[in-house]
Every structure is written in C-alpha cells, then in structure tokens.
VOPAGU-2260 file (C-alpha; in pm, 1 decimal, decimal comma):
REM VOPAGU-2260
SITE   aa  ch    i         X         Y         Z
SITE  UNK   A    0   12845,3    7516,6   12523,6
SITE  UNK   A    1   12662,6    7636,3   12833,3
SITE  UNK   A    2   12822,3    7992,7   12839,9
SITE  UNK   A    3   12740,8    8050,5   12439,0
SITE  UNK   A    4   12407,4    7960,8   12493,5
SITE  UNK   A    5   12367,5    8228,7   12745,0
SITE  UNK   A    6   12448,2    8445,4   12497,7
SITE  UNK   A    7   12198,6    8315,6   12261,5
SITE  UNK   A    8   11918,5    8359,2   12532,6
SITE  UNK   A    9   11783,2    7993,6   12473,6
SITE  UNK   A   10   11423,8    8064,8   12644,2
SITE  UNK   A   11   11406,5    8436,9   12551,0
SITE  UNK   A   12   11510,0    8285,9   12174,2
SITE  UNK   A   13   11231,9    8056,6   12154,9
SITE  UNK   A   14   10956,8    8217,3   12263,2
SITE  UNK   A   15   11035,0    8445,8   11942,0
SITE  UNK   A   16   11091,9    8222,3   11741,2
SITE  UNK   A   17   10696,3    8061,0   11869,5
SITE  UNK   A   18   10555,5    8354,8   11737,3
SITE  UNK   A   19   10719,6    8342,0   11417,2
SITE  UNK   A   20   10583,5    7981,4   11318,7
SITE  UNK   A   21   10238,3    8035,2   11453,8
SITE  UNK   A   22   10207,3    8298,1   11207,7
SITE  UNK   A   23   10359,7    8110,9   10934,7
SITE  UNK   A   24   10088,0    7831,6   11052,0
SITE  UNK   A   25    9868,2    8066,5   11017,1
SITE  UNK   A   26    9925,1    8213,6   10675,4
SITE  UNK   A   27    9907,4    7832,0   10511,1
SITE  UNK   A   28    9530,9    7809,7   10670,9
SITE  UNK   A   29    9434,7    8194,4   10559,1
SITE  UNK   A   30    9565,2    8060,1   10201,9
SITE  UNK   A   31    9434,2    7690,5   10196,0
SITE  UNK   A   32    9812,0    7598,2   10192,4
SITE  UNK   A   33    9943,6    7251,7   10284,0
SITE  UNK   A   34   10137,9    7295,6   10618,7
SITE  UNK   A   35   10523,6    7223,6   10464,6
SITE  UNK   A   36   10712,6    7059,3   10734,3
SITE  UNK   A   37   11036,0    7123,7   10619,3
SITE  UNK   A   38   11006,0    7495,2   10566,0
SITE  UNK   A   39   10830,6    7557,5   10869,2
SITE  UNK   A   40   11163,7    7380,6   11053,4
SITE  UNK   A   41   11379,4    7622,9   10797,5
SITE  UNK   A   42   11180,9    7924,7   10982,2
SITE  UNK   A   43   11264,3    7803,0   11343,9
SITE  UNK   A   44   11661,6    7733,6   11263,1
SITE  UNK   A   45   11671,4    8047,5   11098,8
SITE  UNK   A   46   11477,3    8234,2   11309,6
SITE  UNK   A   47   11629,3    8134,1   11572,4
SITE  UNK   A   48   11995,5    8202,1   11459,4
SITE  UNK   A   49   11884,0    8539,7   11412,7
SITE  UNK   A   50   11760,2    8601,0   11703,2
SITE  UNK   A   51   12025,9    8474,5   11931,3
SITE  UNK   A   52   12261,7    8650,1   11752,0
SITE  UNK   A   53   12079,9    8985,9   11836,3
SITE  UNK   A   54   12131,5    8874,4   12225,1
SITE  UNK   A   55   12489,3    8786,6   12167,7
SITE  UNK   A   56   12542,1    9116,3   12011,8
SITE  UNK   A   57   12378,8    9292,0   12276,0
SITE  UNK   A   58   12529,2    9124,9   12559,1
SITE  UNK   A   59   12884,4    9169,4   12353,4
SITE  UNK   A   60   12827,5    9593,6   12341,1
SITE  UNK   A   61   12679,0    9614,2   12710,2
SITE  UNK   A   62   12961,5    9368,7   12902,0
SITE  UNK   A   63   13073,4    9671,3   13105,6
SITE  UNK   A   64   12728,4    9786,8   13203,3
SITE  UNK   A   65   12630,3    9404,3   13274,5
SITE  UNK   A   66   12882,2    9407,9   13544,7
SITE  UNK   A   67   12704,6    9659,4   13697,0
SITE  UNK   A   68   12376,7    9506,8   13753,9
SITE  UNK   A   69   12309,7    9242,1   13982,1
SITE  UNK   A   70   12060,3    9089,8   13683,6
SITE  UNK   A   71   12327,7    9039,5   13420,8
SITE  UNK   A   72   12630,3    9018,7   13660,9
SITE  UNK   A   73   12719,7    8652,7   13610,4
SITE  UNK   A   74   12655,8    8597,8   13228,2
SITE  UNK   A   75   12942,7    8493,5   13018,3
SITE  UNK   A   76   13086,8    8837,3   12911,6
SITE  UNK   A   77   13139,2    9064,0   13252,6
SITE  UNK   A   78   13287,0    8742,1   13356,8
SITE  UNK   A   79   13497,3    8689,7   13074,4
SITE  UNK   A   80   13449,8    8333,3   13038,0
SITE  UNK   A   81   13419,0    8427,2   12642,9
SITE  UNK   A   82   13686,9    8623,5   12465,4
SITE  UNK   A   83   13556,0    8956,0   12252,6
SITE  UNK   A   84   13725,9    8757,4   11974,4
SITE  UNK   A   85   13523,1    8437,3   12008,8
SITE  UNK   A   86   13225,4    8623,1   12129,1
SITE  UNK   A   87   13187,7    8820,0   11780,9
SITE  UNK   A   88   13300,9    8568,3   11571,2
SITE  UNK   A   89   13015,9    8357,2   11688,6
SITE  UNK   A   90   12749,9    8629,8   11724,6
SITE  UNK   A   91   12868,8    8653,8   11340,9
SITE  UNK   A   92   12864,6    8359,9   11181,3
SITE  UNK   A   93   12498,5    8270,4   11406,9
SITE  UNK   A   94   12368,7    8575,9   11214,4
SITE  UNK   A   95   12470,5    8518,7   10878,7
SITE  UNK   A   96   12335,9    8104,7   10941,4
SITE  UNK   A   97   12026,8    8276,2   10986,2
SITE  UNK   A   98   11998,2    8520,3   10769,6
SITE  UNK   A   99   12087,2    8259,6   10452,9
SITE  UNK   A  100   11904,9    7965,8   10545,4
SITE  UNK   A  101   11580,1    8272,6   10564,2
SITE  UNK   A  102   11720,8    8361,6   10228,9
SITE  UNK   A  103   11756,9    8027,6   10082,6
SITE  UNK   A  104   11562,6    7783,4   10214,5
SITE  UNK   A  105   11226,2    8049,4   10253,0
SITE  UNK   A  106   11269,6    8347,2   10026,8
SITE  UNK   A  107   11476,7    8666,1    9995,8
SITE  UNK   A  108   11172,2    8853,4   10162,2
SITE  UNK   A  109   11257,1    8660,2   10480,7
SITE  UNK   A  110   11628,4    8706,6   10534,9
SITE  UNK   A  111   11567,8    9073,3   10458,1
SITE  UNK   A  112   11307,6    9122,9   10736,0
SITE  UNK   A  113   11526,5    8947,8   10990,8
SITE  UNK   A  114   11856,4    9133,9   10891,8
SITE  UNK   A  115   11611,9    9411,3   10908,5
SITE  UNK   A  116   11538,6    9282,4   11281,7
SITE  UNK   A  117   11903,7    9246,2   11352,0
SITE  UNK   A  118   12051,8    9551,5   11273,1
SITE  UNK   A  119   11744,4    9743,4   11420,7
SITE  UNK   A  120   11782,2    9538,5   11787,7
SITE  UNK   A  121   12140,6    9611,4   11764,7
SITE  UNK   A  122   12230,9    9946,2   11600,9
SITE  UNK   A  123   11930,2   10140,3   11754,4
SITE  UNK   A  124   11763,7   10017,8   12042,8
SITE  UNK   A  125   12096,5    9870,7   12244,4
SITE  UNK   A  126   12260,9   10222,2   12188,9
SITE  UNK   A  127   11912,4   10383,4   12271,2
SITE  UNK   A  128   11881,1   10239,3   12611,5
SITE  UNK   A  129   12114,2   10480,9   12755,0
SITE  UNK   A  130   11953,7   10783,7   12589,4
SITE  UNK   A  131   11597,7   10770,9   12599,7
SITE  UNK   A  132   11303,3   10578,5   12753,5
SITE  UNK   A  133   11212,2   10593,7   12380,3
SITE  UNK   A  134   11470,0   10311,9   12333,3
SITE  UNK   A  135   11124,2   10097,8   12393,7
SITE  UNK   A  136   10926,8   10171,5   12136,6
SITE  UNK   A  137   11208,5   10173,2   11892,3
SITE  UNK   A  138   11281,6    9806,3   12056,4
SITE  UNK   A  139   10947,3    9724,1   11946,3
SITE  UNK   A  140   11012,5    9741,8   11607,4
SITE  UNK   A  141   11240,4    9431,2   11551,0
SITE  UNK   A  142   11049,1    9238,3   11830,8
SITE  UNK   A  143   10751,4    9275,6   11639,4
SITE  UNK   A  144   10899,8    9150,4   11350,2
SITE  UNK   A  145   10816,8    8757,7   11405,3
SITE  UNK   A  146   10477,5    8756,6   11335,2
SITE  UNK   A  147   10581,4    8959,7   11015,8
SITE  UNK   A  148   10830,0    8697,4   10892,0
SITE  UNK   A  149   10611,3    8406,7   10965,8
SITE  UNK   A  150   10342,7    8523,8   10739,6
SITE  UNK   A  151   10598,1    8654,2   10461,0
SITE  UNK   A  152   10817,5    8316,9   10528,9
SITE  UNK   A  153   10487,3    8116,9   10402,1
SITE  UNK   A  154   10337,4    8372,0   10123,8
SITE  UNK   A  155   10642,6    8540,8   10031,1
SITE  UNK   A  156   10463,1    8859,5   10023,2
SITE  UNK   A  157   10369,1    9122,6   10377,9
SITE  UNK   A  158   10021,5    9104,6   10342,5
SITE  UNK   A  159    9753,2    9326,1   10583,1
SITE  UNK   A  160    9671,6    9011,4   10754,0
SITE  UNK   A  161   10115,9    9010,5   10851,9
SITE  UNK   A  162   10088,4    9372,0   10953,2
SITE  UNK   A  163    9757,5    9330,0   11172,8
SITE  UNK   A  164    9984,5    9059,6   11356,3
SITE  UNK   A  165   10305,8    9272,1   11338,4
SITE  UNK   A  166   10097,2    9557,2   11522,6
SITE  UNK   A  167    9947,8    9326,6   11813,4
SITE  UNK   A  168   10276,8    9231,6   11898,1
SITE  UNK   A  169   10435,6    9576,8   11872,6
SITE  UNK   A  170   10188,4    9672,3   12114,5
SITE  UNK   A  171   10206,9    9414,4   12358,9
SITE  UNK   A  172   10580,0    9470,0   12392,7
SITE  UNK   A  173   10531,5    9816,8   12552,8
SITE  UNK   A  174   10377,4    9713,2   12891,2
SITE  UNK   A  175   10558,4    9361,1   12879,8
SITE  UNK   A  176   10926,9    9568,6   12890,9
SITE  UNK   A  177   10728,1    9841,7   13065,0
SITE  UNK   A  178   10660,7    9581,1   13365,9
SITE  UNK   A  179   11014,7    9438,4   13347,4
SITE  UNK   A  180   11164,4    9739,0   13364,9
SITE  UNK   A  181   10923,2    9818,4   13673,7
SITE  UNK   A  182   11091,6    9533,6   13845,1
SITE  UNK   A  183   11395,9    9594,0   13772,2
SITE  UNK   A  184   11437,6    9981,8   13799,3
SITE  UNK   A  185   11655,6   10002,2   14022,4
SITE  UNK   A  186   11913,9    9793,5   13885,5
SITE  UNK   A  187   11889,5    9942,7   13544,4
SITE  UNK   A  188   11965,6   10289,3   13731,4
SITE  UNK   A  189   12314,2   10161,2   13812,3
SITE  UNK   A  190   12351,2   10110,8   13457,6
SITE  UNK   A  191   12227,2   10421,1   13365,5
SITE  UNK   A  192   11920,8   10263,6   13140,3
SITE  UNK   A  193   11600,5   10467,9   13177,0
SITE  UNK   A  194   11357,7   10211,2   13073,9
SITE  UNK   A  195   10980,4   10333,7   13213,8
SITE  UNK   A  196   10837,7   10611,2   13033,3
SITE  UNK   A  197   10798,3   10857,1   13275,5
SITE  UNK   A  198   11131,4   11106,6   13410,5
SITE  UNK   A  199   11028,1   11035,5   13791,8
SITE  UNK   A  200   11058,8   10638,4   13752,0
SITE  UNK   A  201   10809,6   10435,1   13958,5
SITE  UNK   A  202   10542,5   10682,7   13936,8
SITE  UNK   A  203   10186,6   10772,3   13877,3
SITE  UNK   A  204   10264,7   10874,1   13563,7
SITE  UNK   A  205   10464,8   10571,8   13422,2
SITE  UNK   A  206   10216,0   10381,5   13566,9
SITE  UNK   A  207    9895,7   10539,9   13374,1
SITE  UNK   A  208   10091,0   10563,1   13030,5
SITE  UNK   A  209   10168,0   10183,5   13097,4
SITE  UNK   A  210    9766,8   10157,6   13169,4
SITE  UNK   A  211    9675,5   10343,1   12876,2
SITE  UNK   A  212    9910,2   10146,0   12626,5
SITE  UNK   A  213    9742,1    9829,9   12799,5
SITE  UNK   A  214    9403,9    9912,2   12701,8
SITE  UNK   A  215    9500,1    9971,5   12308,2
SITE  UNK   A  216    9514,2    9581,9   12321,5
SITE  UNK   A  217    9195,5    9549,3   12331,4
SITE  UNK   A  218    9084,0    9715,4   12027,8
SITE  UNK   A  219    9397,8    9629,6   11813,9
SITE  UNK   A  220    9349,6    9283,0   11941,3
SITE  UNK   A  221    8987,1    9244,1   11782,5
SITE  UNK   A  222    9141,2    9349,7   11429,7
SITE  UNK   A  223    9167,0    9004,8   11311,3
SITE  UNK   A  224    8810,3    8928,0   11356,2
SITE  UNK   A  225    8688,8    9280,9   11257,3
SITE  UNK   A  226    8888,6    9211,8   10931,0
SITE  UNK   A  227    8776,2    8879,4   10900,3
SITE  UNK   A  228    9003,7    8641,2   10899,2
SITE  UNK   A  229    8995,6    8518,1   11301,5
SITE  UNK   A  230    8607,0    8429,1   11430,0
SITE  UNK   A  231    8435,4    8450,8   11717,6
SITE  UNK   A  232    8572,9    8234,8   11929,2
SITE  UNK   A  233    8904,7    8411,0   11917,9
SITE  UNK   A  234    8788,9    8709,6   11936,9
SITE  UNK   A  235    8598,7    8650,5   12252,7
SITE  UNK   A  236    8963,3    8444,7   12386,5
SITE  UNK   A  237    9148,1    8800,8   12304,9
SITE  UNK   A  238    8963,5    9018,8   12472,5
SITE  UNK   A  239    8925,2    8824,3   12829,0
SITE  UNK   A  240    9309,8    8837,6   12774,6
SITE  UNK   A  241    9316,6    9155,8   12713,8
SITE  UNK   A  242    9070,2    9280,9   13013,5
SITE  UNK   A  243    9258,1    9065,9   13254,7
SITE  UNK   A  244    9596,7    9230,2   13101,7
SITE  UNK   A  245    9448,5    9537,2   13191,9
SITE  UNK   A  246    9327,6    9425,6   13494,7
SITE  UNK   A  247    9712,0    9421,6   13593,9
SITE  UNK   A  248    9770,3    9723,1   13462,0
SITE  UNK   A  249    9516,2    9945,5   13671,9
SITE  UNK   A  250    9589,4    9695,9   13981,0
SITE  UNK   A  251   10002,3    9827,2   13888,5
SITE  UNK   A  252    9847,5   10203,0   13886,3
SITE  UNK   A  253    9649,1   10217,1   14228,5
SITE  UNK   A  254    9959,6   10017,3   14400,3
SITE  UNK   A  255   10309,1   10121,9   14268,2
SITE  UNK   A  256   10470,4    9800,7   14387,8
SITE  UNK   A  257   10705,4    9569,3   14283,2
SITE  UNK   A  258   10427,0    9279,4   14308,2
SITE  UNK   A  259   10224,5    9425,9   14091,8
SITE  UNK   A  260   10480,7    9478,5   13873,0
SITE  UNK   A  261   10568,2    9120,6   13815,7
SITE  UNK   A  262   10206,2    9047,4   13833,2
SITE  UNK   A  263   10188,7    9241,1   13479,1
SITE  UNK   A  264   10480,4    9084,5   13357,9
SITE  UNK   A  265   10304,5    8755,7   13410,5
SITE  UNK   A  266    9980,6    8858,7   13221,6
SITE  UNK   A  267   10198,1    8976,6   12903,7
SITE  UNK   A  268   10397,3    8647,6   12945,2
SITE  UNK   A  269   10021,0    8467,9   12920,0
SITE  UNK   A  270    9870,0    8713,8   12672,6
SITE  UNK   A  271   10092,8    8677,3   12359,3
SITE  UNK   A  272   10138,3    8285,0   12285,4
SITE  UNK   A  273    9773,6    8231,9   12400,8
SITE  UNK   A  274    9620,8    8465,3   12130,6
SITE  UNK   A  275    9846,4    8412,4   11879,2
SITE  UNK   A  276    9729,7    8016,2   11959,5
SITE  UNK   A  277    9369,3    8113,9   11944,9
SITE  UNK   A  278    9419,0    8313,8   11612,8
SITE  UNK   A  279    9607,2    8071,2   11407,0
SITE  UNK   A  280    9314,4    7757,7   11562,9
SITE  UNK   A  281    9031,5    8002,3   11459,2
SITE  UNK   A  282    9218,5    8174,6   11124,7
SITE  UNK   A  283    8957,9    8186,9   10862,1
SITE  UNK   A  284    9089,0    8085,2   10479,2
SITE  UNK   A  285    9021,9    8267,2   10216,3
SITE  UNK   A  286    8705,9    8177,3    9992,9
C-alpha cells in the first residue's frame, strides 16, 4: 500500500483537494445553502481520486527521467517496485472512481471539470516540461481547477464568484512552482526540465518575472471583496499575505540563493489555505 500511495502523492493530494471543499463551503454560505455533509465528503473522495491519479500518471510517463534526479530517485516507478501493468491499471481505475462519484454523487458539471483537470495535468503540462518553461502556466490551468469544482460541486453552475477563486489560485501557482523549481534547478537540469522562466536559470531575470507575478496577488487577491462577496476582514488578512509573499519575492531578487528560494516556497505554502480560510469565514451571502 505504501508504494501506491506514493504514487497518489498523499500530502500533495490533499492539500488540493482542501481547496476544493473550502470553496464548496463557501458557495453554500454565498447561497444561504445548508452545508450537506455527505456531498461535501463525495467532493473530497472524488476529488481526491482524481487528483492522485494525475500524480500516478505523471510519475508512470516520467519513470526514466525520475531516475535521474536525486528528488524522485527512490519513488516506486524508477525503482520498479510497481509493474507498468499494475501502475496504469490503478492510475485508471483511481481516475474513473473519481471522475463518476463527481458525476454521480455531485453533478455532471463536476466530473467534467476534473476530467478536464486530468487530461490537462497529463496530456499537456507533463509532456510540456521538457519543451518549454511555459509548461508552468499551462500547469496552472488544472491546478487551478479546485476552487472551480468546489463552487460548481455545490451550485452546479461556474459562477464569477468560482472564476474569481479559479484566478487567485492560478496565480499563486506561478511563484509557488517558480520557487520550487528555484530549489531544485539543478536537479531538474539532469532531467532536462526547464522550469524558471528565464533561459539563463537562476538569474536576475527569473527572479524579477517571479517578483512581478508575486505582486499581481495583491490586486487579484482583493477581487472578492471589491466584488462583494468577502468583507473587510479578509480583505485586510489577504493582502498582509500577499505583501509578506512579496516580501519573499524581492528578498529572492536582491539574493539569488537557494534560502531564499525555499523561503518563497514557504510563503506560497502559507498564502493559499490561509486566504482561502479567511474567504470562505468572511464570504458574504447573497441578499
């Protein structure tokens, strides 16, 4: 059981799956909906299924490039402690769990947007990764998706308020896999995945696009409130997120280092699940 759930991603799983329900919390109080219990643990199953299948998937197309990173090295597949056979038949059957009990149990909007997810994760960015430092913002897409599902898995519909929360998280995601891939250049060289955005790697001028994409937080960040259905208080918790984020970001540009790179990676790790936790406690329902 231990290997297959390295090829789910357990930790990387859930914290997708997080955003997914605190949206779907969130819809129910924006629409003076009764929180259903049972549908909201339909959305984490599913989601979750979903999910983890994207991981096995991509750890099942990139075995021979895992072996050539110290990073992925020991997971289950450059190992071979998991046949290709039993590998895809469970990184199949995972995905189609999820993708029907989204279907069923939530509504056909649901299982569409995390096929959608699925098929985006592993048909264009894994490919990608060896082609183009675009590869992250086209990774964006289905990693965004959560917050989308959550609020379509509760009205059935992708409402402005879903999108709003779809582009937050799409925007986070840059300098969050911008900072990983900071720390981890040099092993995703030997691979030969170009990850930062800039051609001359740890540079000045990954570093300021990294900045720049860091400060669009801000802004985008205060769109629930502007909108009007967040209030004060968390638009006020956003934006000291977001300065501090940025903080990171300029402390990343002056430095170039490694520590600073994690640093960042820490601040993203913080940002997300503490506004999406101030947004859903201070969502505003409808009148």
């Amino acid at each position: 059981m231990k290997r297959y759930s390295q090829l789910l991603k357990l930790r990387l799983s859930w914290l997708v799956v997080f955003s997914a329900v605190i949206t779907y919390l969130m819809a129910d109080m924006r629409t003076n909906t009764p929180h259903d219990w049972w549908r909201v643990l339909m959305l984490t199953i599913g989601g979750f299924m979903v999910t983890g299948s994207s991981n096995a998937f991509n750890q099942i197309i990139e075995r021979n490039l895992d072996r050539m990173m110290s990073r992925t090295e020991k997971r289950p597949m450059p190992l071979r402690e998991i046949s290709m056979p039993a590998a895809l038949t469970f990184a199949t059957l995972t995905s189609l769990g999820g993708i029907v009990i989204l279907w069923v149990f939530l509504n056909p909007l649901s299982g569409i947007l995390g096929l959608v997810a699925l098929l985006l994760y592993v048909l264009v960015y894994t490919p990608m990764k060896r082609i183009s430092p675009f590869a992250v913002f086209m990774g964006a897409f289905p990693g965004a998706v959560p917050p989308l599902l959550g609020w379509a898995a509760s009205t059935g519909a992708m409402d402005f308020e879903g999108w709003v929360l779809f582009a937050i998280q799409f925007l986070w995601q840059l300098p969050h896999f911008w900072a990983l891939a900071w720390m981890l250049h040099d092993d995703y060289l030997k691979a030969g995945f170009w990850m930062l955005p800039a051609a001359d790697g740890r540079s000045k001028t990954s570093a300021l696009q990294i900045m720049i994409y860091t400060a669009g937080i801000i802004p985008v960040g205060l769109l629930p409130y502007l909108f009007g259905f967040a209030g004060v208080v968390s638009a006020v918790i956003v934006t000291l997120c977001g300065i501090y984020f940025l903080f990171r970001s300029v402390k990343l540009h002056k430095s170039l280092s490694v520590q600073d790179g994690k640093q960042l990676l820490f601040a993203s790790l913080i940002y997300l699940p503490v506004v999406q936790l101030a947004l859903m406690f201070d969502t505003i329902p409808l009148q």
